[in-house]
C-alpha positions in Angstrom: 17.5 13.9 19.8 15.5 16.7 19.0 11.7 16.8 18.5 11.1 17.7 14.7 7.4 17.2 14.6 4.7 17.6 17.2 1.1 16.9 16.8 -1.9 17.4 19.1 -5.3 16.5 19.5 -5.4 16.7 15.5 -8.9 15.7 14.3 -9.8 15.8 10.4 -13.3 15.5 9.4 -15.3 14.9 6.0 -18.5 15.7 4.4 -20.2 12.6 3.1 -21.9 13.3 0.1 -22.9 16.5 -1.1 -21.4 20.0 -0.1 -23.2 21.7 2.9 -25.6 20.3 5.7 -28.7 19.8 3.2 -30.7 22.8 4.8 -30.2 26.7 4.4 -30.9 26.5 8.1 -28.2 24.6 8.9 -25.7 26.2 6.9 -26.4 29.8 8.4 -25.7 27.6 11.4 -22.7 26.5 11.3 -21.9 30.0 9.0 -22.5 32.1 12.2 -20.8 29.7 14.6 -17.7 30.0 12.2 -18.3 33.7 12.9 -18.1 34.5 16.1 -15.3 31.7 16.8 -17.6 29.1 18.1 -17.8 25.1 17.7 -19.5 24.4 14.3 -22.6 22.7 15.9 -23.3 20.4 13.2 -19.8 18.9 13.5 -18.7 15.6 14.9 -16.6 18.3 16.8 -19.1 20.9 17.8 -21.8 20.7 20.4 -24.6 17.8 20.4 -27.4 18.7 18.1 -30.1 15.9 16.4 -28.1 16.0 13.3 -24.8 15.6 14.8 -22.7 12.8 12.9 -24.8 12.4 10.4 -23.4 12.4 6.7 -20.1 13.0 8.9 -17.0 10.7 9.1 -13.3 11.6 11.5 -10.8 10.6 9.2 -8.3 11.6 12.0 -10.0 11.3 15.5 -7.4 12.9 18.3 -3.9 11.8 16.8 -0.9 13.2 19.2 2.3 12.3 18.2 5.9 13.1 18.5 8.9 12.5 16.0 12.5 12.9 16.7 15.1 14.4 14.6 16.6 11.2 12.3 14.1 8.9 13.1 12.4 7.0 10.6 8.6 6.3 11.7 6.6 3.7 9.8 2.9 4.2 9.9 0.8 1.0 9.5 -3.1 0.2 9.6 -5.9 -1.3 7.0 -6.9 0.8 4.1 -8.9 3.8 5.1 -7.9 3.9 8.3 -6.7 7.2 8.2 -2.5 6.9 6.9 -2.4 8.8 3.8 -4.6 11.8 5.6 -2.3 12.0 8.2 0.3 12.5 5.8 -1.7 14.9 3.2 -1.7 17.1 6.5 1.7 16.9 7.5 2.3 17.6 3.9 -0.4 20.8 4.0 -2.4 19.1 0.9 -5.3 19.4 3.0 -6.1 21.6 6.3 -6.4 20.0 9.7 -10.4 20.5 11.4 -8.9 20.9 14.2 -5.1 20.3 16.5 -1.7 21.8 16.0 1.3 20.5 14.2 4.3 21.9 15.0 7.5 21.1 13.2 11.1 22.2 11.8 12.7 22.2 8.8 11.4 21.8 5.1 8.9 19.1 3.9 9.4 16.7 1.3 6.3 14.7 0.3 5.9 11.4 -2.1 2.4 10.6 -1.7 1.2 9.5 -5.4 1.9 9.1 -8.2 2.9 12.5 -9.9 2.7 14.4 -7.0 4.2 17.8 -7.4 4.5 17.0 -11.5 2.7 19.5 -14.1 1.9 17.1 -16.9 2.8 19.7 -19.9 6.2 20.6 -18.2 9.5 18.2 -19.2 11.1 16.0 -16.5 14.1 18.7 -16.2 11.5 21.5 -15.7 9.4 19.5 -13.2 12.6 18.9 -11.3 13.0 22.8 -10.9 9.5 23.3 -10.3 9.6 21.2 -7.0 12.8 22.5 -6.4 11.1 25.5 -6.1 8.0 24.6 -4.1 10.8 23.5 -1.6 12.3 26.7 -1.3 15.1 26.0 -3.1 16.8 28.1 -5.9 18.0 27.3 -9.4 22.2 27.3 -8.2 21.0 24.7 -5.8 18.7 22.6 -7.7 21.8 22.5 -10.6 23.9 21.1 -8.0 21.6 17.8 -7.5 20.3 17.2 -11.0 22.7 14.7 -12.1 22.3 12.7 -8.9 18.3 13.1 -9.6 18.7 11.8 -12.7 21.5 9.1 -12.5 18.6 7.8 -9.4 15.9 7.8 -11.4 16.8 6.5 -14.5 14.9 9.0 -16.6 18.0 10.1 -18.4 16.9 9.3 -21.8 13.8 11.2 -21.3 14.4 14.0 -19.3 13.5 16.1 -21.6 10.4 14.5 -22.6 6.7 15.9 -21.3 5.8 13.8 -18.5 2.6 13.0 -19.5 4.4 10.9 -21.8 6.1 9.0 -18.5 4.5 5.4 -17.1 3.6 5.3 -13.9 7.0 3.6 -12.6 8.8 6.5 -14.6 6.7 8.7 -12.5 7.2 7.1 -9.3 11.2 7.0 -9.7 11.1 10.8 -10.9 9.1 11.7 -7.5 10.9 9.8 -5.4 14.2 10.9 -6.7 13.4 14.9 -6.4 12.1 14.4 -3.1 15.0 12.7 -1.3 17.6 15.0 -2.8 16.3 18.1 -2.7 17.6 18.2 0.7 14.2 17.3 3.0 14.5 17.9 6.6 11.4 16.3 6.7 11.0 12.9 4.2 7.0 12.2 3.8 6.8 8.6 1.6 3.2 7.0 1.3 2.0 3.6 -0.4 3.3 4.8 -3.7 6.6 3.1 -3.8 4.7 -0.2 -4.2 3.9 1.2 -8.2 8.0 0.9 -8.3 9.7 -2.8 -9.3 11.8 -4.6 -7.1 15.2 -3.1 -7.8 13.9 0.9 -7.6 12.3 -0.2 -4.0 15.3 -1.7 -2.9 17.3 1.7 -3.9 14.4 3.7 -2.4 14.8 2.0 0.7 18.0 2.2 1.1 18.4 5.9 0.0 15.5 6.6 2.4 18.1 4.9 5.3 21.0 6.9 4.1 18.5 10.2 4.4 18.3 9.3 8.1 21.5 7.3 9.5 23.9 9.3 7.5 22.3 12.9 6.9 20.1 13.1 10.5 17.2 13.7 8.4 13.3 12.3 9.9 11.6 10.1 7.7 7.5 9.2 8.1 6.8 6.0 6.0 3.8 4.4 5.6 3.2 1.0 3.5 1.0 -2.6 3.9 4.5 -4.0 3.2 5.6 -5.4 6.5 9.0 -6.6 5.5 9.8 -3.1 4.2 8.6 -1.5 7.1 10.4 -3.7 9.8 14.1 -3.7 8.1 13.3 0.4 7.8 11.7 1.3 10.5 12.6 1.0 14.2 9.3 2.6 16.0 5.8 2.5 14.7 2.4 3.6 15.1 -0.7 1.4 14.3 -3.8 3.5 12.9 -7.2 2.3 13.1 -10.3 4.3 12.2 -8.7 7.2 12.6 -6.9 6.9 15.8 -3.6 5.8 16.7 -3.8 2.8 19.0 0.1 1.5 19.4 2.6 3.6 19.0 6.4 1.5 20.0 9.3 -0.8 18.4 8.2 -1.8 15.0 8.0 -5.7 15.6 5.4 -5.0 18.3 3.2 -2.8 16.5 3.5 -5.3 13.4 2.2 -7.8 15.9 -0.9 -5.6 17.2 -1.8 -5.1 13.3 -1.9 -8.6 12.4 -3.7 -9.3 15.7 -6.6 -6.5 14.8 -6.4 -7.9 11.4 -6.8 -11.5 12.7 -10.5 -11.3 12.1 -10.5 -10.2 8.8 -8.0 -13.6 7.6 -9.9 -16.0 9.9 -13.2 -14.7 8.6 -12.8 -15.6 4.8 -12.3 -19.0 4.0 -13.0 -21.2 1.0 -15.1 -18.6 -0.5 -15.7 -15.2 -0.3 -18.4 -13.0 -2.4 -18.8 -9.4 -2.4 -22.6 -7.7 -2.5 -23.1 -4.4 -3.6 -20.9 -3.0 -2.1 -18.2 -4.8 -3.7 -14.5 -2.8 -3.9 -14.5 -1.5 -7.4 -12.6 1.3 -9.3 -15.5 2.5 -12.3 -13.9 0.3 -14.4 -14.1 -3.3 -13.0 -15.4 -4.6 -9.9 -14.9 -7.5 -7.7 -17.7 -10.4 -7.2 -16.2 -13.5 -5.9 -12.8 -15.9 -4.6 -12.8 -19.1 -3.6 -9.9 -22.3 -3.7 -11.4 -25.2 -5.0 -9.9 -28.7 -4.6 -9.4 -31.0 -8.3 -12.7 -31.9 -7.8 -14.2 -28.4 -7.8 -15.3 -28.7 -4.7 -14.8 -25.3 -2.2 -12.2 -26.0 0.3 -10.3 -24.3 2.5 -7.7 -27.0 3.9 -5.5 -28.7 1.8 -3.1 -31.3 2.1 0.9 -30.5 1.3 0.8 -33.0 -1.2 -2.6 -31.6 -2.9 -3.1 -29.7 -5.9 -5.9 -26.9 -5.8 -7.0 -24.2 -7.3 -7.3 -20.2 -6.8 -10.5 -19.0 -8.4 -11.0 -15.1 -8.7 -14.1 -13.6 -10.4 -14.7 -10.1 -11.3 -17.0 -7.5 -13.7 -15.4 -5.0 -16.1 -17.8 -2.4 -16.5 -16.5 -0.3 -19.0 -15.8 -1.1 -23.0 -12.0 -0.3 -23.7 -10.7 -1.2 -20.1 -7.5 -3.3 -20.0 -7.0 -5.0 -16.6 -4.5 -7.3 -15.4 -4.5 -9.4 -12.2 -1.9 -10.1 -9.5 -2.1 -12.4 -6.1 0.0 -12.0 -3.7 0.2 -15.0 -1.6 2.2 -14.4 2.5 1.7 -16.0 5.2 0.3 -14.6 8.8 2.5 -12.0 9.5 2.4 -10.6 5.3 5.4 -11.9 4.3 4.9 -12.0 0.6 5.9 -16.0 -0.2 5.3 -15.5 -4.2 3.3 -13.4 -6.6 0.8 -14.7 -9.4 -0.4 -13.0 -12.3 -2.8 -13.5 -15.4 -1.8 -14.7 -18.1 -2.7 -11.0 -19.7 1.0 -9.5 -18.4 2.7 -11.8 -21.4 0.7 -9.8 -24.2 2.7 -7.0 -25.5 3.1 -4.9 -22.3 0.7 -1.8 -22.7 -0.7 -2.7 -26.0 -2.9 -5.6 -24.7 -6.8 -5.9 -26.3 -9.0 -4.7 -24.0 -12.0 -6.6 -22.5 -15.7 -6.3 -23.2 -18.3 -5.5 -20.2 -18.7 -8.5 -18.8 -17.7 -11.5 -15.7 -14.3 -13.2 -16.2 -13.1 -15.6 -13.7 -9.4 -16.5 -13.3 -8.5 -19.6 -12.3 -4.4 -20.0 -11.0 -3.0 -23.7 -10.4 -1.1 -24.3 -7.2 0.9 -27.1 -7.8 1.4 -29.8 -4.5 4.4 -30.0 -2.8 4.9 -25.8 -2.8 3.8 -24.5 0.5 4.7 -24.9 3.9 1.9 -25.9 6.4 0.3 -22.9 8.3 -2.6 -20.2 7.0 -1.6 -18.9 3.9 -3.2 -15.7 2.9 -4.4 -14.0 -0.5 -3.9 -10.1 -1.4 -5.4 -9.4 -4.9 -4.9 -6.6 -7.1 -6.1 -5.5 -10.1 -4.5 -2.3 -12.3 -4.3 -1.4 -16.0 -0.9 -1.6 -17.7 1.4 1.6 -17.8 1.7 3.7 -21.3 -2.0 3.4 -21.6 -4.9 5.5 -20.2 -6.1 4.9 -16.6 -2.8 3.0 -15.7 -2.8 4.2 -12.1 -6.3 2.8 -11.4 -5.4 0.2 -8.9 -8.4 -2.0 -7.3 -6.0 -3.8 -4.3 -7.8 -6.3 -1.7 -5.7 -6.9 1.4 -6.5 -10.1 2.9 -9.1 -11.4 0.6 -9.1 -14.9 1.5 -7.0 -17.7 3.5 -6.8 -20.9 3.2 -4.9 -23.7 5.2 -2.1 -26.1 4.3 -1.8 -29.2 6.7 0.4 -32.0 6.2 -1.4 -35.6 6.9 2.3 -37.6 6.4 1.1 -39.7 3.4 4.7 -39.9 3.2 4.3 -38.0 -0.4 5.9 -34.5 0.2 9.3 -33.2 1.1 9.4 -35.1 4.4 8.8 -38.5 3.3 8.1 -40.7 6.0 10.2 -38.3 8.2 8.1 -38.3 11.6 9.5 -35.5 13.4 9.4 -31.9 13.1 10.4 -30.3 9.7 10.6 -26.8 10.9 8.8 -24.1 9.4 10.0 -22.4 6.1 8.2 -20.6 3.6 7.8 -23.2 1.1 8.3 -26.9 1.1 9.1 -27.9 -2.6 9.6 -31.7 -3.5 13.2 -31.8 -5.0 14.2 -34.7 -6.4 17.3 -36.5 -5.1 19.4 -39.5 -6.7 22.0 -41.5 -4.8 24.4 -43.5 -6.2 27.1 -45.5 -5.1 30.6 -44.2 -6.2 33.1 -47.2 -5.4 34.2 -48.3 -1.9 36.3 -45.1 -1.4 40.1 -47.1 -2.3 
């Protein structure tokens, strides 16, 4: 196979704060430097100076990297590690500081919500717009419009401004243009994850249809390990900007979790955020904690226990309305269920809003559900689609663990079964009745 994209030494770097180095002096710097074709010497980049680094981060710090023709790489690592950037400059949203990227064929990028999309323009015209940014021309983007639309679903309101779309509408519009428009190049980020369950299934396997059966390179990046390991056979695991394992998919899955050991060992019982607490404008989070029936904070709990998942956060804004989801997976992210507040069974986009203040959600976990092993808990909170700021999503990978044990009180699933049960995602207690039916004449 043919190499489609080459990268080198690529180094992206941000200003913190405001525009500038603070000084005029500094400025005229870095101004001449630019000049004459030297090193900026107030750069992380340039030469060593006193104020080198400061108000400075790499988002990209030396990535080289080589992708074969048909080859579908996943790209993996915590939130801000440096993902999305690398895709933004693959997808020349934003410039490079510095290193080459080399690569063949046309781009297509998925990287957010309504990416590409002018919101005055219908969903037909938006289709021929990015038809257009692709280099295509009207004959050919005719050709694939029914297949667009029959894909994403959008029939009804293709004609419709797509300001007027929800976020999933969005999602399956973008998605659609950009895998049959003909990409040589497929560029996917986080964004599937707005999709539901069906539309990612499709995605995914239209994404494997774009590579096995028309030879075209996919780059996929996503915190959902299951989707990336049944895509994706190689990987590369981004950390702070640098890529630290690049190899078969399984492996690099296992090099994430370990780096990300830490992180679930270190939150237990109870976690609070300080000031710096992950928040979105609108609502902020403060606190999570599992309690046992007693309210006491626990972090180990018996398969035959029930507990509790306590979650508190701040809305900060009148008018915000905010629902809550929990993922709950095990070690190595496999999602085991999802939990949500009891705000997703109001009428779907119409919900009241909630007044500036602390709310705490408290979810029952019933005995008798989970397996023993470290269970772990991703939280997110978003606004409903159809309303206004319905793609502000506050996510917390790995917020908390906890650990179920089993102490054989001989009330769970096993009984009084003393040998190994195996491990399974969940242990339910099903009730069985035996009765005798006659000798068998």
């Amino acid at each position: 196979m043919s190499t489609v994209i080459k990268i080198e030494h690529l180094y992206k770097e941000y200003r913190l704060g405001v525009v500038g180095y603070g000084t005029l002096a500094r400025d005229t710097q870095s101004w001449w430097a630019k000049v004459r074709g030297k090193p900026d010497p107030n750069s992380l980049l340039g030469v060593a100076n006193p104020y080198r680094g400061k108000g400075r981060i790499l988002a990209l710090n030396n990535i080289n990297l080589e992708v074969k023709d048909g080859e579908i790489l996943g790209i993996i690592g915590a939130n801000g590690a440096g993902k999305s950037t690398l895709l933004k400059i693959l997808s020349k949203v934003t410039a490079p500081t510095s290193g080459t990227i080399k690569y063949k064929g046309r781009v297509a990028s998925l990287l957010e919500v309504g990416t590409g999309f002018h919101p005055e323009l219908t969903g037909r015209e938006n289709i021929y717009l990015n038809g257009a940014i692709n280099g295509m021309d009207k004959r050919e983007v005719s050709r694939k419009l029914d297949e667009i639309v029959n894909f994403a679903g959008v029939g009804l309101f293709l004609d419709t401004p797509v300001k007027r779309y929800s976020s999933g509408m969005f999602v399956r519009l973008g998605f659609a243009v950009a895998a049959h428009l003909d990409p040589d190049i497929l560029v996917v980020d986080e964004v599937l994850a707005v999709g539901d369950a069906s539309f990612r299934k499709k995605a995914i396997s239209k994404m494997q249809d774009v590579s096995e059966g028309e030879g075209r390179t996919v780059l996929f990046v996503s915190h959902n390990m299951e989707s990336i390991k049944k895509l994706c056979t190689r990987s590369i695991l981004i950390e702070k900007g640098k890529a630290i394992f690049d190899g078969p998919t399984n492996e690099v899955i296992e090099s994430y979790l370990r780096v990300g050991s830490n992180t679930i060992d270190k939150y237990k019982g109870e976690r609070k955020w300080d000031m710096n607490a992950p928040n979105n404008g609108y609502v902020k989070y403060v606190a999570i904690r599992t309690k046992n029936e007693k309210g006491e904070i626990k972090s180990v709990f018996d398969v035959s226990d029930d507990f509790f998942l306590e979650i508190d956060y701040l809305v900060l804004q009148t008018g915000y309305r905010c629902a809550l989801f929990v993922r709950v997976g095990n070690r190595i992210t496999e999602t085991l269920f999802l939990m949500a507040d009891e705000y997703i069974y109001g009428p779907w986009g119409k919900q009241s809003t909630k007044s500036v203040g602390m709310y705490r959600a408290a979810f029952f976990i019933p005995k008798n559900l989970l397996n023993p092993g470290r269970t772990t808990i991703t939280t997110a909170i978003y606004s409903p689609p159809n309303i206004s700021n319905s793609q502000t999503n506050l996510l917390v990978e790995h917020a908390l663990s906890f650990e179920i044990v089993d102490e054989l009180r001989g009330l769970g699933a096993r009984g009084n079964y003393p040998y190994d049960w195996g491990s399974y995602a969940v242990r339910p207690f099903v009730k069985c009745k035996t009765t005798f039916q006659g000798n068998g004449k």
